[in-house]
C-alpha positions in Angstrom: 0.0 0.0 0.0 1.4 3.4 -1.2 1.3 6.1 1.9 0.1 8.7 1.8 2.8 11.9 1.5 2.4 14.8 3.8 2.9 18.1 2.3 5.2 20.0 3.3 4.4 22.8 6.0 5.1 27.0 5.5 4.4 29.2 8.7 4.1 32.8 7.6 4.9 34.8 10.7 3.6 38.8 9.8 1.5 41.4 11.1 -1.2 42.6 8.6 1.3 41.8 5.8 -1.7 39.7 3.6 -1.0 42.5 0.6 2.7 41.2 0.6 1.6 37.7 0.7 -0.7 37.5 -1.9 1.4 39.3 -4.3 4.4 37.5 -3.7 4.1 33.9 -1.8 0.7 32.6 -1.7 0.4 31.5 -5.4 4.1 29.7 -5.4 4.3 28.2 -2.8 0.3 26.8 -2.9 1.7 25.6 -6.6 4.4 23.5 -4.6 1.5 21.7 -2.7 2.7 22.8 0.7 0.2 23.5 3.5 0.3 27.3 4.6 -0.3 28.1 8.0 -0.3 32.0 9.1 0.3 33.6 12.5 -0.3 37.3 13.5 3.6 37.9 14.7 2.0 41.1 17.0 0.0 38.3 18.9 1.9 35.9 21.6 2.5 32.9 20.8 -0.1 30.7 21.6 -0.3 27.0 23.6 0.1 24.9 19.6 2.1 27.6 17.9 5.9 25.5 19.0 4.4 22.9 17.7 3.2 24.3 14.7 6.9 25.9 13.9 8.7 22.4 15.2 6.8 20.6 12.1 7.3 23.4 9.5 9.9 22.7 6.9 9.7 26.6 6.0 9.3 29.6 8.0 9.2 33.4 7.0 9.0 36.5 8.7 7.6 39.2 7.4 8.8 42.6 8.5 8.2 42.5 12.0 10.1 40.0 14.7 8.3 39.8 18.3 11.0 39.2 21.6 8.2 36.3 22.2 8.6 34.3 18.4 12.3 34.9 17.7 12.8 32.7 21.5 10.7 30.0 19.8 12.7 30.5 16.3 15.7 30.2 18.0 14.4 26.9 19.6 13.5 25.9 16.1 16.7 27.0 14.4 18.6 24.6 17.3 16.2 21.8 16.0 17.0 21.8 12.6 15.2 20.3 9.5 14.0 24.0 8.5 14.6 27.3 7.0 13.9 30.6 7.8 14.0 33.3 5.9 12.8 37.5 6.4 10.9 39.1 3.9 11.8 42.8 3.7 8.9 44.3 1.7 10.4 48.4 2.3 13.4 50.0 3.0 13.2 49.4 6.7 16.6 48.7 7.6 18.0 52.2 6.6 16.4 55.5 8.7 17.5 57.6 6.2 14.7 55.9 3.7 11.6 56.8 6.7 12.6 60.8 6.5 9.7 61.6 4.7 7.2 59.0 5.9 4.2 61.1 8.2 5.8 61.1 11.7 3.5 58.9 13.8 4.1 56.3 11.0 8.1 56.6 11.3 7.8 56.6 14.7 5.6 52.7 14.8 8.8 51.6 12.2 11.4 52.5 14.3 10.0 51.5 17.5 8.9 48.0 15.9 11.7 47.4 13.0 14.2 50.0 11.9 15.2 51.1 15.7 16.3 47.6 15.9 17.9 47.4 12.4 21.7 46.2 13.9 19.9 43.6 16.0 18.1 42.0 12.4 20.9 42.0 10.6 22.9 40.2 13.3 19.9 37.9 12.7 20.2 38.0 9.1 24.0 36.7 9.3 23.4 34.2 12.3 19.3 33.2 12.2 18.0 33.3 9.1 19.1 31.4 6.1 18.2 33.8 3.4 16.5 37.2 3.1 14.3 37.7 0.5 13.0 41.0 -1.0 10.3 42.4 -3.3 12.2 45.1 -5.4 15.5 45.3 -7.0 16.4 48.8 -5.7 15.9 46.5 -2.3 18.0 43.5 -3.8 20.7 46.0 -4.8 21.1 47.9 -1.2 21.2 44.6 0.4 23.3 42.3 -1.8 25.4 42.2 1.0 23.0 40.2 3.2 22.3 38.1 0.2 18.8 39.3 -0.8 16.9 37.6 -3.6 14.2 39.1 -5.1 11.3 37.7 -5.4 9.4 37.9 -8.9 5.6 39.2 -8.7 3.1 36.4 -8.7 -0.4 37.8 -7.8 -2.9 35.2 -6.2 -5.6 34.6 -8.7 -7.9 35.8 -6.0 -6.3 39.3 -6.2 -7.7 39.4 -9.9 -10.8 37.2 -10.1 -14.2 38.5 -10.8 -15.5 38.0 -7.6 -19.8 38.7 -7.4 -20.2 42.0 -5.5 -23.5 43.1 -3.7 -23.7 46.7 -2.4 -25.2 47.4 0.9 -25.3 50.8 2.6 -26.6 52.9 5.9 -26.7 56.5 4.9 -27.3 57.7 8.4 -25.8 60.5 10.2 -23.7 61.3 13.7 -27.5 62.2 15.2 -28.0 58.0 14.5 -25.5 56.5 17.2 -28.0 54.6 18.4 -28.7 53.1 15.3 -25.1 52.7 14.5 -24.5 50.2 17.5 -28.0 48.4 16.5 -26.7 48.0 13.1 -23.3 45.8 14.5 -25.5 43.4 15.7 -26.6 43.0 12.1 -23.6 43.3 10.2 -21.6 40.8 12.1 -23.6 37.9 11.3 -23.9 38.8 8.0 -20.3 39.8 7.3 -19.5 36.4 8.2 -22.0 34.5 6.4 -21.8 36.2 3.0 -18.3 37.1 1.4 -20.0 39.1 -1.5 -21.3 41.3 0.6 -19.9 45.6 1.3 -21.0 47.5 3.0 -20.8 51.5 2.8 -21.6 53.9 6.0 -20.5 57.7 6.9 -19.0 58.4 10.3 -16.3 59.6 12.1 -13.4 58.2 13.3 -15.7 57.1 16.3 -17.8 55.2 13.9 -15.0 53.3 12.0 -13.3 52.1 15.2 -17.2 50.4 16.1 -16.8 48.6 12.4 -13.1 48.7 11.4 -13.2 44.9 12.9 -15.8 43.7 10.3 -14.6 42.3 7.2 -15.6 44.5 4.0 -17.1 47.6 6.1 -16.0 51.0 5.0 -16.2 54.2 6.7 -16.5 56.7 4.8 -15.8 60.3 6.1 -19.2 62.8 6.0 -18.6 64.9 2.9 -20.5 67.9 1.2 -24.0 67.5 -0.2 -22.9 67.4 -4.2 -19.6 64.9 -3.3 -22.5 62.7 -0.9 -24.7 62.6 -4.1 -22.3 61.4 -6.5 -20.8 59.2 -4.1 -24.3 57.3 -3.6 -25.7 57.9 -7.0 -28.3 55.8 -8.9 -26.7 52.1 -9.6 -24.2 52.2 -6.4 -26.1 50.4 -3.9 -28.1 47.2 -4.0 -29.7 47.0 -0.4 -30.2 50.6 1.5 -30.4 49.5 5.6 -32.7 52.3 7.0 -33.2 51.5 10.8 -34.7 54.0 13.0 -34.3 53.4 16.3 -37.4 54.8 18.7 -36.6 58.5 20.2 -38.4 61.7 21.0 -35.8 63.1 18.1 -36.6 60.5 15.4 -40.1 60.6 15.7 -40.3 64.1 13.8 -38.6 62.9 10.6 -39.7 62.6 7.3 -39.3 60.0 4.4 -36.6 60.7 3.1 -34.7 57.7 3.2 -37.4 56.1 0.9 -36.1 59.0 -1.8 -32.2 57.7 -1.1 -33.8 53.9 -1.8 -35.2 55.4 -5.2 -32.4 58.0 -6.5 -29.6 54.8 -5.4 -31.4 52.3 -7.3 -31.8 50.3 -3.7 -34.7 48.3 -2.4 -35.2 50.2 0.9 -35.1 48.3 4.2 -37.0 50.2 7.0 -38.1 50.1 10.4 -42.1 49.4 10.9 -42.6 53.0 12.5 -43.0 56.8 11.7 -42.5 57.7 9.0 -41.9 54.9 7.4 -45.3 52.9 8.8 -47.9 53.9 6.7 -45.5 55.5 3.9 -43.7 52.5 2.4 -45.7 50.2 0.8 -44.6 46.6 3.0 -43.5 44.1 -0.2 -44.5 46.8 -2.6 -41.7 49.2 -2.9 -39.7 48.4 0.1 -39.6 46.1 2.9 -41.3 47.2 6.8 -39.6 45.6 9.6 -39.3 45.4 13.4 -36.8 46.2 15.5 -35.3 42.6 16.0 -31.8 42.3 14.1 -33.1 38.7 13.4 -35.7 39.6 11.4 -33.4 41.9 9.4 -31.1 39.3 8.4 -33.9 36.8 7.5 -35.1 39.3 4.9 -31.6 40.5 3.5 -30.7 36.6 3.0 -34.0 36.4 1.1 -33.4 39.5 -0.6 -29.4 38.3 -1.2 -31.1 34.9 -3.3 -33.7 36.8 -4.8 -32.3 39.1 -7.5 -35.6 39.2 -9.2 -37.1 40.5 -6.1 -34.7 42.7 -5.6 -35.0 44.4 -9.3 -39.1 44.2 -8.7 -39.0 46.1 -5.1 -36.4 49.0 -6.6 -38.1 49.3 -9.5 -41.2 49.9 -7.6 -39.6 52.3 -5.4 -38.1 54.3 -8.4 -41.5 54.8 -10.0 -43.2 55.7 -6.9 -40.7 58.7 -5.7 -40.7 60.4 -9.4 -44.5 59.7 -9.1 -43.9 61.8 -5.6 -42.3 64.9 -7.1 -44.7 65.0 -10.1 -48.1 65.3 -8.2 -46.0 67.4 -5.4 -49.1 70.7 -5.1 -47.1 74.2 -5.5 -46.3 75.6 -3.3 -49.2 78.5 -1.6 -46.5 81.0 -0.1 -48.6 84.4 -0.5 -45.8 87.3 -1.9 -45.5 90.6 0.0 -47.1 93.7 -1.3 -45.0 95.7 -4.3 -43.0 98.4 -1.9 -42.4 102.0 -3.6 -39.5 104.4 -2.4 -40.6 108.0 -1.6 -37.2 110.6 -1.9 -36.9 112.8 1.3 -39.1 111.3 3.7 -39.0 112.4 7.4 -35.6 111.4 8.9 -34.0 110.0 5.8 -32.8 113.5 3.9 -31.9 112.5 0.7 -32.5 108.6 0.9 -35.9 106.8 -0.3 -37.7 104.6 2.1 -39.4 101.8 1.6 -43.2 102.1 2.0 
């Protein structure tokens, strides 16, 4: 009986590095067969991770070296049966190179990587077995530490044509309520769905509440005429209007039903003022309760119903240019014509009004 082979084993040690690795070390080495396993380097190591390194026949580094992992890499390097290599994807062994980087951003290199640049390339000469490198201008300044480049081989995920529905919560910083309702929603459904983005406008506030979702963007609140080509007609599939119940909320109007027609959206709305009684349930947009439950049910539906979804916006459309159309004038009654009179009493040589 033939046994079965093993592949082989990669660890990737980086920090938010994925960019580097799809560009440069996903697609080759998944084309050798071997299994790739990925560890945040910023994290301790945790209970399985020794293990994880002691089975690995290849382990790189990318940018940043924790005191905690390069204790275990030394342990592995002792072991034997592996090699390690860095990955150097900037100029971060030369301070020189960070000059004109903002300085909070310098600062996080230095502190994490180029501060201890003598102590890496000590590594480089008695750790590692190779350092590889993603430009030549990078493979020329460190041909002394006997850099290889690496050639660019994009992930075929980078560059597939990946289905893409378009969500979106148009509310404002007077919705923070709504905001924190809203995560109970989006985490399920970030998690379930990997087509699925999701556009809202906050602060920086709002985009620490979301930045952990996958596919969330916070957008920063711009001027009227940059919001309406931002969210124009065809950018959004699914328009999220929750409105939470307040003394404030209770004297809007309907005017997230007109952002469901001008984006080409099916609207999603709470069952309340002003939506209860407005929006026509199943019609030309969808009434619902407060229960984030109930919220996902019907964006799953909507999600596997594209029919649907082109029936309910289409619907919606019509109805809001019927809405400005049949909109009455408006009776403002004018003031009387006014007539200047040269002269008059306490005003020599100046006309008043009369």
């Amino acid at each position: 009986m033939r046994e079965t082979q093993v592949p082989a084993r990669v660890v990737l040690l980086h920090h938010r590095s994925g960019s580097t690795i799809d560009h440069f070390l996903r697609l080759p080495l998944e084309r050798l067969g071997w299994q790739l396993l990925e560890r945040d380097g910023e994290l301790r190591p945790a209970p399985g991770d020794a293990e994880a390194l002691a089975g690995a026949s290849l382990i790189v580094v990318v940018r940043t070296l924790p005191a905690p992992w390069l204790r275990l890499l030394r342990q592995r390097h002792r072991q034997g049966g592996a090699r390690l290599v860095y990955l150097l994807d900037d100029d971060l062994l030369d301070p020189a190179s960070l000059r004109e980087l903002p300085a909070p951003y310098r600062r996080r290199l230095m502190r994490r990587i180029t501060g201890r640049r003598r102590q890496l390339v000590d590594l480089l000469q008695n750790l590692f077995d190779g350092l590889w490198v993603t430009s030549e201008t990078l493979a020329e300044k460190y041909a002394f530490l006997g850099a290889e480049l690496l050639p660019l081989a994009p992930h075929s995920s980078l560059l597939a044509e990946a289905p893409r529905l378009q969500l979106a919560y148009l509310g404002t910083a007077s919705h923070q309520a709504e905001f924190r309702w809203l995560l109970s929603l989006l985490e399920p459904l970030q998690q379930r769905h990997r087509h699925t983005h999701v556009d809202l406008f906050g602060d920086f506030s709002i985009n620490r509440l979301f930045r952990h979702l996958p596919r969330v963007r916070v957008i920063h609140p711009m001027g009227w005429e940059n919001y309406l080509a931002e969210t124009g007609n065809g950018r959004i599939d699914l328009l999220l209007c929750p409105l939470l119940e307040s003394p404030f909320n209770r004297a809007r109007a309907a005017v997230k039903f007109i952002d469901a027609a001008r984006t080409g959206a099916v609207g999603l709305f709470s069952d309340r003022q002003p939506y209860r009684g407005f929006v026509r349930n199943g019609v030309d947009g969808l009434l619902l309760a407060d229960d984030p439950a109930l919220w996902l049910e019907a964006l799953e539906r909507l999600i596997s119903e594209p029919a649907e979804r082109r029936q309910l916006a289409a619907a919606c459309r019509h109805r809001a240019l019927g809405l400005g159309e049949r909109a009455p004038a408006l009776a403002i009654p004018l003031p009387e014509p006014t007539s200047c009179l040269p002269g008059a009493p306490g005003q020599e040589g100046h006309g008043i009004p009369l």
